[in-house]
Backbone as XML, in Angstrom:
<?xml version="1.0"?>
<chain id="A" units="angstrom">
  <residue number="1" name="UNK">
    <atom name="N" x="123.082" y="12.057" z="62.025"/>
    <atom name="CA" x="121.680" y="11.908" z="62.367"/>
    <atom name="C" x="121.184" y="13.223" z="62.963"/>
  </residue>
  <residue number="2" name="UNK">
    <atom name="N" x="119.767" y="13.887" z="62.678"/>
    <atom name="CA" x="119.543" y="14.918" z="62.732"/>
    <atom name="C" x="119.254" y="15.017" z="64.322"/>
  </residue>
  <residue number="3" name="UNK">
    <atom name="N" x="118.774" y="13.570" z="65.308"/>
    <atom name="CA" x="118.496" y="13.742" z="66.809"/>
    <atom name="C" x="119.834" y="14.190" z="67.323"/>
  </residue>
  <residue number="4" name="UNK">
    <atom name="N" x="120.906" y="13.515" z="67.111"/>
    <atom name="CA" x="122.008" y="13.833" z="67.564"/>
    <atom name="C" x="122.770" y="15.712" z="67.565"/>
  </residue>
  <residue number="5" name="UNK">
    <atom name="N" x="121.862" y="16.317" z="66.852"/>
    <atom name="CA" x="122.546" y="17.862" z="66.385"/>
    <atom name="C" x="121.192" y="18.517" z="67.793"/>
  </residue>
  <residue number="6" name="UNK">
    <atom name="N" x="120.053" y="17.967" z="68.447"/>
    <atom name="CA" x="119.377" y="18.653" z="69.285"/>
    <atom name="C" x="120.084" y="19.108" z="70.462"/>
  </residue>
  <residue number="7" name="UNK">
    <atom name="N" x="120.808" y="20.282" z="70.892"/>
    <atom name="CA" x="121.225" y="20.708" z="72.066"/>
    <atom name="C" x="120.482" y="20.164" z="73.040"/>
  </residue>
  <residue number="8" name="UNK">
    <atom name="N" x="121.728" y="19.781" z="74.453"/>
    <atom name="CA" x="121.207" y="19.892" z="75.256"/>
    <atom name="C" x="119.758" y="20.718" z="75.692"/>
  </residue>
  <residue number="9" name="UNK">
    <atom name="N" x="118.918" y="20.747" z="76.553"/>
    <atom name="CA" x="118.064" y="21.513" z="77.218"/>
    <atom name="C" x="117.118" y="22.050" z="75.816"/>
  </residue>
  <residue number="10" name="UNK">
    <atom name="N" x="116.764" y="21.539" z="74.944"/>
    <atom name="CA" x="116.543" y="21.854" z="73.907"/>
    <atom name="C" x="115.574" y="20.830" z="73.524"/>
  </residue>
  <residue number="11" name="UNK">
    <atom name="N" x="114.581" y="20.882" z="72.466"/>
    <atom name="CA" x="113.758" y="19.703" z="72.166"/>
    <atom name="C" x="113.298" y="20.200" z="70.274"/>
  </residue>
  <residue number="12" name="UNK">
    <atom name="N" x="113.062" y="18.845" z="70.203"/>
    <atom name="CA" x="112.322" y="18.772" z="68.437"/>
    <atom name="C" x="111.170" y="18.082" z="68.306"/>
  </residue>
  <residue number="13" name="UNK">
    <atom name="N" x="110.241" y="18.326" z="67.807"/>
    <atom name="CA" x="109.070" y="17.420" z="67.744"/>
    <atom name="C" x="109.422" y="15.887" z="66.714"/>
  </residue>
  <residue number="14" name="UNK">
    <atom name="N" x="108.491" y="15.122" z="66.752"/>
    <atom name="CA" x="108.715" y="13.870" z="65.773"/>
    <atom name="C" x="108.782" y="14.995" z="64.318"/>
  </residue>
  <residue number="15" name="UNK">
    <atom name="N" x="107.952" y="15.556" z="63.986"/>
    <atom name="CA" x="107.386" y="16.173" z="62.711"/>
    <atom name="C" x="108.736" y="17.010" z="62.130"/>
  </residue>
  <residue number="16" name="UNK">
    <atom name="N" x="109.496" y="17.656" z="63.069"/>
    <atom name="CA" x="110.444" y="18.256" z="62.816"/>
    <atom name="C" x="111.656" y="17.714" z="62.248"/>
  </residue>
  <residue number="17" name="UNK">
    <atom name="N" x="111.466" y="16.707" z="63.006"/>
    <atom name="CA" x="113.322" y="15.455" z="62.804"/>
    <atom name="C" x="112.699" y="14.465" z="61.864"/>
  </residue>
  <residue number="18" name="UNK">
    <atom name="N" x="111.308" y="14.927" z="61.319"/>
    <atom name="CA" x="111.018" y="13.807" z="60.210"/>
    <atom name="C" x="111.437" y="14.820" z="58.444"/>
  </residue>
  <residue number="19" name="UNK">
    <atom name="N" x="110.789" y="16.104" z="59.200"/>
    <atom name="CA" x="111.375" y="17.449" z="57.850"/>
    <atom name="C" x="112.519" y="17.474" z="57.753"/>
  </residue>
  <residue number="20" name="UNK">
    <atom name="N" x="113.691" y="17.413" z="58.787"/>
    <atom name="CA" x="115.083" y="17.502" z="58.866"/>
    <atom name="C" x="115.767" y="16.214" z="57.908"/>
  </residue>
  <residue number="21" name="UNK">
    <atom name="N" x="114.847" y="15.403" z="57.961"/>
    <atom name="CA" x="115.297" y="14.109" z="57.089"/>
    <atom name="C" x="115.145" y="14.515" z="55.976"/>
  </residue>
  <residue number="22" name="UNK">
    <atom name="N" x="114.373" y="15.276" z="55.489"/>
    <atom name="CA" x="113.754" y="15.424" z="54.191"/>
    <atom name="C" x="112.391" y="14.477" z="53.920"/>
  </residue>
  <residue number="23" name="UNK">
    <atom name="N" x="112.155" y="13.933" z="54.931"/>
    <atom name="CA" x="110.686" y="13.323" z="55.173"/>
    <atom name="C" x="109.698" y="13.579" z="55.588"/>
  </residue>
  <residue number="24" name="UNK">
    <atom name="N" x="109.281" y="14.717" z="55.289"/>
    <atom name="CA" x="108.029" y="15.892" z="55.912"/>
    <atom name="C" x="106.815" y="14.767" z="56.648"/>
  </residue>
  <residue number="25" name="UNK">
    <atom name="N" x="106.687" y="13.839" z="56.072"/>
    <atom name="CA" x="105.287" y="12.974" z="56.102"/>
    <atom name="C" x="105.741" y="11.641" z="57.540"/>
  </residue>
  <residue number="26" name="UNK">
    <atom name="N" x="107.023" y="11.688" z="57.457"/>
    <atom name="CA" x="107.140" y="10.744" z="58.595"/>
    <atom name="C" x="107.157" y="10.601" z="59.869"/>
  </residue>
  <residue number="27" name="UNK">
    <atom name="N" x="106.546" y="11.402" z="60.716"/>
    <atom name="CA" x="106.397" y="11.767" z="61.909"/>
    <atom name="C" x="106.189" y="10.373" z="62.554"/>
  </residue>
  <residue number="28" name="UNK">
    <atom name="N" x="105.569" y="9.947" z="61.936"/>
    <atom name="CA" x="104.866" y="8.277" z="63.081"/>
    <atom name="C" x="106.393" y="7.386" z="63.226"/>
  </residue>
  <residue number="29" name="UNK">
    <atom name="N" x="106.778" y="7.527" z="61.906"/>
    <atom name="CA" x="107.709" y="6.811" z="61.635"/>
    <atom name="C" x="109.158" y="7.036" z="62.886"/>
  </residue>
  <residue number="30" name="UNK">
    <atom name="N" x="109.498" y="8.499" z="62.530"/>
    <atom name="CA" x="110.510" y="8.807" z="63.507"/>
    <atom name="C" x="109.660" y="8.635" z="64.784"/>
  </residue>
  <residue number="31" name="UNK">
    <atom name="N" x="109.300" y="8.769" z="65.044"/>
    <atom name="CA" x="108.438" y="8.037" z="66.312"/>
    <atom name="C" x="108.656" y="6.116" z="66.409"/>
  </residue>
  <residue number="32" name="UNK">
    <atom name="N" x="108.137" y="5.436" z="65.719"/>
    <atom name="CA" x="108.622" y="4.865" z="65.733"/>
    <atom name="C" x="110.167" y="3.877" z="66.086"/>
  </residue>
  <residue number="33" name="UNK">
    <atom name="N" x="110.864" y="4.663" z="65.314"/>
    <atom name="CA" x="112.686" y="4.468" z="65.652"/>
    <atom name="C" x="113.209" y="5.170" z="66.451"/>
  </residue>
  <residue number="34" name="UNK">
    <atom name="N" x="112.467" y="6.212" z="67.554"/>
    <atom name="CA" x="112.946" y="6.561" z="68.599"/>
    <atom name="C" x="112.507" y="5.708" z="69.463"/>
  </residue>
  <residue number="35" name="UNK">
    <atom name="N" x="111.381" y="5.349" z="69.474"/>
    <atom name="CA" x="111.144" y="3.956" z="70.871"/>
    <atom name="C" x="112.021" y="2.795" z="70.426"/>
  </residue>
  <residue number="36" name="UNK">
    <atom name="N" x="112.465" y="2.130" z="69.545"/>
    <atom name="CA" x="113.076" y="1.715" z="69.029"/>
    <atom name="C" x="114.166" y="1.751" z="69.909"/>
  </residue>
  <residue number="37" name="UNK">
    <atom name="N" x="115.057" y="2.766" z="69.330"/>
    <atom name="CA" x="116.728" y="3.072" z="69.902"/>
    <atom name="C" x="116.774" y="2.760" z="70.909"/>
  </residue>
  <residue number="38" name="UNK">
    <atom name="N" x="118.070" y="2.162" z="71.129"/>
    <atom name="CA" x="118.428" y="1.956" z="72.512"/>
    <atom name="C" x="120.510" y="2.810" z="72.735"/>
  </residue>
  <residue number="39" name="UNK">
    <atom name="N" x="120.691" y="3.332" z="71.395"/>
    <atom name="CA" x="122.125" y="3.987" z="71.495"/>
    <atom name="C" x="121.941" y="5.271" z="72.528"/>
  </residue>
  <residue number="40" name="UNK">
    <atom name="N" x="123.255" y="5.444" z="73.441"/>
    <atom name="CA" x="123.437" y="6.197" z="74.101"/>
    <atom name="C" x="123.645" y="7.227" z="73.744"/>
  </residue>
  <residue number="41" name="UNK">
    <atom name="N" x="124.250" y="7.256" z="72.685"/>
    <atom name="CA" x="125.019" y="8.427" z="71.915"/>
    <atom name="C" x="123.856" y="9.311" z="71.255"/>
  </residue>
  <residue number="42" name="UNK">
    <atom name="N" x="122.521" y="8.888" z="70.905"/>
    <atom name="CA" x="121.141" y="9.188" z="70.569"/>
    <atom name="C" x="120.020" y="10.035" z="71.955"/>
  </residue>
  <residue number="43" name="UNK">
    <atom name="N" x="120.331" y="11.289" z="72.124"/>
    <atom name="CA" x="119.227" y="11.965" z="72.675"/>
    <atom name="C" x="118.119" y="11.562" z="72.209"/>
  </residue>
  <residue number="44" name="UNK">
    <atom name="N" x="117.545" y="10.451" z="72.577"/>
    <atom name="CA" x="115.886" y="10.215" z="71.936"/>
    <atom name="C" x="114.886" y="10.760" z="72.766"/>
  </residue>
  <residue number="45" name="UNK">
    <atom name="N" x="115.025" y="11.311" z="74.240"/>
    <atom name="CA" x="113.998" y="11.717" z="75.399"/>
    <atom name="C" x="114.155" y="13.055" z="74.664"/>
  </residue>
  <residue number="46" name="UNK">
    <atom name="N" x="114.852" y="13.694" z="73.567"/>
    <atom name="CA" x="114.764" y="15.495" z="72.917"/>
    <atom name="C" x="113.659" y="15.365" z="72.063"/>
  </residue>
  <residue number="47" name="UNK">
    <atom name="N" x="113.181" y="14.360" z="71.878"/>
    <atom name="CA" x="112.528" y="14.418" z="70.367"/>
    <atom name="C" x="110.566" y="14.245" z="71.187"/>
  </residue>
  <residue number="48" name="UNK">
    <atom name="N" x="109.939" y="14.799" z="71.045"/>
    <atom name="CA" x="108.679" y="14.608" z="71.375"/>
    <atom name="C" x="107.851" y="15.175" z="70.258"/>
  </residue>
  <residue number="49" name="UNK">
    <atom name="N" x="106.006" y="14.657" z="70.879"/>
    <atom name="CA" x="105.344" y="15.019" z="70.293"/>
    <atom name="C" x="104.942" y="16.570" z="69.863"/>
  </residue>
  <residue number="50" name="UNK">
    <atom name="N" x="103.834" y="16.460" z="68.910"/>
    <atom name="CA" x="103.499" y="17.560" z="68.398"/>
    <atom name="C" x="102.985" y="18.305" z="69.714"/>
  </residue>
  <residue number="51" name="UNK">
    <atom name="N" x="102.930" y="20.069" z="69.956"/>
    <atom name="CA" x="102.307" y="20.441" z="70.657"/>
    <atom name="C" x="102.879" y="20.343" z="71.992"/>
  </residue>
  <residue number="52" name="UNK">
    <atom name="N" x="103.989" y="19.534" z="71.878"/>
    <atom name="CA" x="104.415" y="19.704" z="73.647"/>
    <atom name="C" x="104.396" y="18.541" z="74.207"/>
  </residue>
  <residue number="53" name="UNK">
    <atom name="N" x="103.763" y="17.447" z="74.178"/>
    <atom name="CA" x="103.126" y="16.246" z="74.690"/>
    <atom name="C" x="104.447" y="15.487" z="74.926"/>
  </residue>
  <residue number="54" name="UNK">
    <atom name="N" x="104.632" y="14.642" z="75.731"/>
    <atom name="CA" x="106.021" y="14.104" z="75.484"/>
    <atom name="C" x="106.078" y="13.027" z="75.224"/>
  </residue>
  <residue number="55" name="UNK">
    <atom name="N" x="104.919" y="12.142" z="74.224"/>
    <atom name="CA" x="105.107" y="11.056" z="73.828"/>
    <atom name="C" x="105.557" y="9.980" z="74.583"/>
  </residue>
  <residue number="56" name="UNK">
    <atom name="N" x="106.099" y="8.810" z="74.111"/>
    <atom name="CA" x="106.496" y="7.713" z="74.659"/>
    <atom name="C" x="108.284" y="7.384" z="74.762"/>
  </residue>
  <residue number="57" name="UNK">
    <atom name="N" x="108.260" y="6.860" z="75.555"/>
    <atom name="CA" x="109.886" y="6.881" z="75.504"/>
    <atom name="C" x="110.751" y="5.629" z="76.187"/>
  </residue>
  <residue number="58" name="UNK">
    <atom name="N" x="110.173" y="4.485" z="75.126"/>
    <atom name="CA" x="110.666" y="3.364" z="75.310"/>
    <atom name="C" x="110.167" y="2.586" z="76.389"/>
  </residue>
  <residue number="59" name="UNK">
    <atom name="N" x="108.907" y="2.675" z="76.816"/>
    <atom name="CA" x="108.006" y="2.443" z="77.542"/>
    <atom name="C" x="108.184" y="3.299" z="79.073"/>
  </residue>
  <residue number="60" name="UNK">
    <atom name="N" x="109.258" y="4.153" z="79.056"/>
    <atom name="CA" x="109.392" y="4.760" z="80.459"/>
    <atom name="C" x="108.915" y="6.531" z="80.299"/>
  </residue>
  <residue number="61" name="UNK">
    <atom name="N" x="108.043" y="7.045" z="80.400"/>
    <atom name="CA" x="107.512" y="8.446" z="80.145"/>
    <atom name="C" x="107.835" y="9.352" z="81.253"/>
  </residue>
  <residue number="62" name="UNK">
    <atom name="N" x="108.096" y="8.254" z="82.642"/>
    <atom name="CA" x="108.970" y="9.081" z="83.790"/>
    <atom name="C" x="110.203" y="9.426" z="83.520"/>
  </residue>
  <residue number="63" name="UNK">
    <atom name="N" x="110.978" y="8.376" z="83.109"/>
    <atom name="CA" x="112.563" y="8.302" z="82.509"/>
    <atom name="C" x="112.666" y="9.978" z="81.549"/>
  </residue>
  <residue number="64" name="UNK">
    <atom name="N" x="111.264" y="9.943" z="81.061"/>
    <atom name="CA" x="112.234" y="11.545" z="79.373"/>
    <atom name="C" x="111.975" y="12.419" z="80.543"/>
  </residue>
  <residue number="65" name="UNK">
    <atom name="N" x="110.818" y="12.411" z="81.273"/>
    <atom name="CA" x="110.399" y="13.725" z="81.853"/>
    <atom name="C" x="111.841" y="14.078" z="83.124"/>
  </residue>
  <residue number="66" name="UNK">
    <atom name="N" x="112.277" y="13.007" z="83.529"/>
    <atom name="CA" x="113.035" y="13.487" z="84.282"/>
    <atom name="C" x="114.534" y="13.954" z="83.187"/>
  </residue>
  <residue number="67" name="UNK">
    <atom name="N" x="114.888" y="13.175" z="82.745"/>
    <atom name="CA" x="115.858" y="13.582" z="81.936"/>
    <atom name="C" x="116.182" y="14.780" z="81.337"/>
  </residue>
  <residue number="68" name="UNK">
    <atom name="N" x="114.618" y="14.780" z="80.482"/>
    <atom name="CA" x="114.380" y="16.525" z="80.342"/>
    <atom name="C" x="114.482" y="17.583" z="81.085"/>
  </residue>
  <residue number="69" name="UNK">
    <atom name="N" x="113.688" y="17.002" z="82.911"/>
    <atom name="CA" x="114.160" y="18.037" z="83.129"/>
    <atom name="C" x="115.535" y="18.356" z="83.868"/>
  </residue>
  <residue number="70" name="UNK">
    <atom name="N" x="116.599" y="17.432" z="83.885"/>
    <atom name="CA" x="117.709" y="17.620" z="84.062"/>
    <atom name="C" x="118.507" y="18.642" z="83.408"/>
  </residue>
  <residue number="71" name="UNK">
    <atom name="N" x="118.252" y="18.754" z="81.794"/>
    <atom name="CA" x="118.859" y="19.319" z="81.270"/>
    <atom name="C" x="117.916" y="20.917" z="81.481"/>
  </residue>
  <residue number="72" name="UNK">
    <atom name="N" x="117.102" y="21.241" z="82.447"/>
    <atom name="CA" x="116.471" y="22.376" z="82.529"/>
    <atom name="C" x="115.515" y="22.629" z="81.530"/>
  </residue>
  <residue number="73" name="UNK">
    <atom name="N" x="114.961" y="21.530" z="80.862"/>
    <atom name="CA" x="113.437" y="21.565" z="80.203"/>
    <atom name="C" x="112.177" y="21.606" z="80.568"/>
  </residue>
  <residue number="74" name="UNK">
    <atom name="N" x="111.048" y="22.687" z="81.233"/>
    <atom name="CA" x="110.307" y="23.070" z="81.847"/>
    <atom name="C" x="108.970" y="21.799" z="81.607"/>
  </residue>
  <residue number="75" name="UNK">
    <atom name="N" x="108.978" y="20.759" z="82.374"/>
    <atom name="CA" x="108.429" y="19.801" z="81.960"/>
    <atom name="C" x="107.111" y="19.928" z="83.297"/>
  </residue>
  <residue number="76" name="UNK">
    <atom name="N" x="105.587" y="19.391" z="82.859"/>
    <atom name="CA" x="104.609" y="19.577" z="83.907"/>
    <atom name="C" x="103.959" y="18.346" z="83.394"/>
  </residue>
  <residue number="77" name="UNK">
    <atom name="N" x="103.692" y="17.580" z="84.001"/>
    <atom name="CA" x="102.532" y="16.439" z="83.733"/>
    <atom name="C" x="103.310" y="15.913" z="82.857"/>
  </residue>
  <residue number="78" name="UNK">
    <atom name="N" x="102.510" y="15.837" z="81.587"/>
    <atom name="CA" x="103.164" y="14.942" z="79.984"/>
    <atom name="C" x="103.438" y="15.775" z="79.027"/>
  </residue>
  <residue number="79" name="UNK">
    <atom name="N" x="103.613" y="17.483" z="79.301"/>
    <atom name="CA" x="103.923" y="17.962" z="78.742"/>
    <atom name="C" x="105.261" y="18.949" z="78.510"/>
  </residue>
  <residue number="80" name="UNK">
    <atom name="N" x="105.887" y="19.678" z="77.728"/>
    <atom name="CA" x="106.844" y="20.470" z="77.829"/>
    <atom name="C" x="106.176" y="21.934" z="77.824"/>
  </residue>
  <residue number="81" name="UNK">
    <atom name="N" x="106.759" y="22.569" z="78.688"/>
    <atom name="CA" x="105.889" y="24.054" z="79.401"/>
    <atom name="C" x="106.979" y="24.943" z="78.620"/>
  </residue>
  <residue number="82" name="UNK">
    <atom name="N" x="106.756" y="26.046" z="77.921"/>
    <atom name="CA" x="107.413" y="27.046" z="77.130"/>
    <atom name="C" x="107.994" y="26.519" z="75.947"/>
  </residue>
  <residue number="83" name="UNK">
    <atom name="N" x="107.217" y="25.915" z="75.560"/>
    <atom name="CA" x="107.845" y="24.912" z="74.122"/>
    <atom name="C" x="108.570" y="25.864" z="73.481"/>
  </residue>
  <residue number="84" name="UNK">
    <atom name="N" x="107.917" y="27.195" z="73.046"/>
    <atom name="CA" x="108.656" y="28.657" z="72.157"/>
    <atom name="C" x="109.602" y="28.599" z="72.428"/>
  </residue>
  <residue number="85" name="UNK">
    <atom name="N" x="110.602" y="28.129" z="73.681"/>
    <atom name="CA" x="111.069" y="28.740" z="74.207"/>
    <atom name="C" x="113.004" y="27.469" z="73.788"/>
  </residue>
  <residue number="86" name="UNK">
    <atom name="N" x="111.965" y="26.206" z="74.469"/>
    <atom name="CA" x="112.685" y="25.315" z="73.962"/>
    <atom name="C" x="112.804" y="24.464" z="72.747"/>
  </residue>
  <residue number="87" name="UNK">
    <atom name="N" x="112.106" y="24.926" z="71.707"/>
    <atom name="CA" x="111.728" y="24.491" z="70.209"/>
    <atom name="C" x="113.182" y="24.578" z="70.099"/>
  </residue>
  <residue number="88" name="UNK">
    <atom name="N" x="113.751" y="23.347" z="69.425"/>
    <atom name="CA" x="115.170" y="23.490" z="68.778"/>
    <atom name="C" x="114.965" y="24.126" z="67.073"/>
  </residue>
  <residue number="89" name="UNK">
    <atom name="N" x="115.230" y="24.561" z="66.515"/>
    <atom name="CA" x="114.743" y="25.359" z="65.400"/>
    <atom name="C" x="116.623" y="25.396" z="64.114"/>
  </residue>
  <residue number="90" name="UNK">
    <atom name="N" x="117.002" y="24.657" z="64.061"/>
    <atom name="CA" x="118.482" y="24.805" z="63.464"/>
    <atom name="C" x="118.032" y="25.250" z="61.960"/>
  </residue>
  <residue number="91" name="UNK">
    <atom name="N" x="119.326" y="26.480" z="62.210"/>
    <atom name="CA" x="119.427" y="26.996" z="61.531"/>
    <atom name="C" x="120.066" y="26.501" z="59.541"/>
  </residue>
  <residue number="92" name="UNK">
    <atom name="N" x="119.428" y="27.021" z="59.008"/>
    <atom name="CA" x="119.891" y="26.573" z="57.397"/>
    <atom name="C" x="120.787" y="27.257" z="56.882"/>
  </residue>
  <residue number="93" name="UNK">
    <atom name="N" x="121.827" y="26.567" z="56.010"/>
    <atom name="CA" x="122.934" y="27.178" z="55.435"/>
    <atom name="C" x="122.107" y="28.356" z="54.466"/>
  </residue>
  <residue number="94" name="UNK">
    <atom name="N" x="120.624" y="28.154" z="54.347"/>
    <atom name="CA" x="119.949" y="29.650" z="53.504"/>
    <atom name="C" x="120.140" y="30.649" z="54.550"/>
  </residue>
  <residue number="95" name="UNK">
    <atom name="N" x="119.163" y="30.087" z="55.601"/>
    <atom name="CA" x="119.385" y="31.232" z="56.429"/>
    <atom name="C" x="120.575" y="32.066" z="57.095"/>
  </residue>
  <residue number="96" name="UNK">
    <atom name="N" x="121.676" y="31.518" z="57.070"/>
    <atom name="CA" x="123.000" y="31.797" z="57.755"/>
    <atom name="C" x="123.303" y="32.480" z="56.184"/>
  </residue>
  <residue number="97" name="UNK">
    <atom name="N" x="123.275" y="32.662" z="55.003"/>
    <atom name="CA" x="123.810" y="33.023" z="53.855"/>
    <atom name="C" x="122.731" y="34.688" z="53.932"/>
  </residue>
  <residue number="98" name="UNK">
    <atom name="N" x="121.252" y="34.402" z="54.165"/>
    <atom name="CA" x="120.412" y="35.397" z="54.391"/>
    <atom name="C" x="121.451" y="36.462" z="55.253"/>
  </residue>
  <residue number="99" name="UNK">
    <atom name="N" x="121.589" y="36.084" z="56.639"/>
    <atom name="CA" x="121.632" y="36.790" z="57.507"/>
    <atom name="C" x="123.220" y="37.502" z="57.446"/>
  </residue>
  <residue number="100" name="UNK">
    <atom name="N" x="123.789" y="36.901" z="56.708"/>
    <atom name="CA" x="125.398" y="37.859" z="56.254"/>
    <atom name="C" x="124.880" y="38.345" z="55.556"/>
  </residue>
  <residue number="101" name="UNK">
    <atom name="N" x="124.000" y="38.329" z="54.203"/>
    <atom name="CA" x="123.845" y="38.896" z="53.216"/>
    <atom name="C" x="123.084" y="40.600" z="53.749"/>
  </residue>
  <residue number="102" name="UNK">
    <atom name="N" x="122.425" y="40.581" z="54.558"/>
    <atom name="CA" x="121.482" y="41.392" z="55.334"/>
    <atom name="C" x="122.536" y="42.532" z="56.387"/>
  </residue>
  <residue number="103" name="UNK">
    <atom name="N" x="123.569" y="41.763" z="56.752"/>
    <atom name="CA" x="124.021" y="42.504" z="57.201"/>
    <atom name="C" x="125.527" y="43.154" z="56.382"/>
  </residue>
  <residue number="104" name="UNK">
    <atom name="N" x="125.669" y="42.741" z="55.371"/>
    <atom name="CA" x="126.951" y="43.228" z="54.526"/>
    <atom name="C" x="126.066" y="44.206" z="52.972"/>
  </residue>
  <residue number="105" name="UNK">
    <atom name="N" x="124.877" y="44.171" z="53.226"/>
    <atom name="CA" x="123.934" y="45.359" z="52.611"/>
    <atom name="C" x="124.476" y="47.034" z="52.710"/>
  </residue>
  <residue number="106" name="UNK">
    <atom name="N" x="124.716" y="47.752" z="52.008"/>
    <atom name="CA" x="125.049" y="49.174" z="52.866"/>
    <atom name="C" x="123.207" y="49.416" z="53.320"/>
  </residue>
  <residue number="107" name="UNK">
    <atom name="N" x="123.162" y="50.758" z="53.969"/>
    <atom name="CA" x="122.188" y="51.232" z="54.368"/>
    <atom name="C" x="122.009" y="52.796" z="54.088"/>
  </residue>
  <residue number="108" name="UNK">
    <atom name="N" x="121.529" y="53.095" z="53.915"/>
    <atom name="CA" x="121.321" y="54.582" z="53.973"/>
    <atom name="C" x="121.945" y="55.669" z="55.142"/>
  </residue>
  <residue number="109" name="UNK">
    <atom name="N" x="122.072" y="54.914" z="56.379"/>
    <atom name="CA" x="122.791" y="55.355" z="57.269"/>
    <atom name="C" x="124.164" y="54.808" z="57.359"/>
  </residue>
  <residue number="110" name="UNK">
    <atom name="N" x="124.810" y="54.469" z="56.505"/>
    <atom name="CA" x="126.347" y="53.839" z="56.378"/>
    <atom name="C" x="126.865" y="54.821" z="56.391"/>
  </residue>
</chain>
């Protein structure tokens, strides 16, 4: 499950873990089955709204904010503060193939 790969101190929007599915369009949805969950083993307080907002979280919105900020997630009001910062962003077997490829290039200065 793609919630389960969000690092600690780290966050994903609904929209993101709905693309990670290969479900670009399901944002409500993974929204949905995160209020839903009740597995432990499921970081569901990582997954928030678009923009920072921290959505709902199984009817307790105190419960993510503190949680979050346990794991050192810069949390203010209902929102996440330096989102840039904590955007979980995982990386693609393209991009990891890019980034050897880029660096096993000669260069002109080799």
């Amino acid at each position: 499950m793609t919630v389960r790969r969000i690092p600690p101190g780290r966050v994903a929007t609904y929209g993101d873990v709905a693309a990670l599915a290969g479900k670009p369009r399901a944002a409500r949805a993974v929204g949905n089955i995160m209020r839903e969950c009740r597995r432990r083993d499921v970081p569901c307080h990582r997954v928030i709204a678009a923009g920072g907002r921290l959505g709902g979280y199984g009817g307790s919105e105190a419960l993510k904010r503190s949680l979050l900020a346990a794991e050192g997630v810069p949390v203010s009001g209902g929102r996440v503060r330096e989102l840039d910062r904590v955007l979980w962003r995982p990386s693609t077997r393209r991009t990891q193939r890019a980034r050897r490829t880029q660096r096993s290039k000669p260069t002109a200065f080799s």
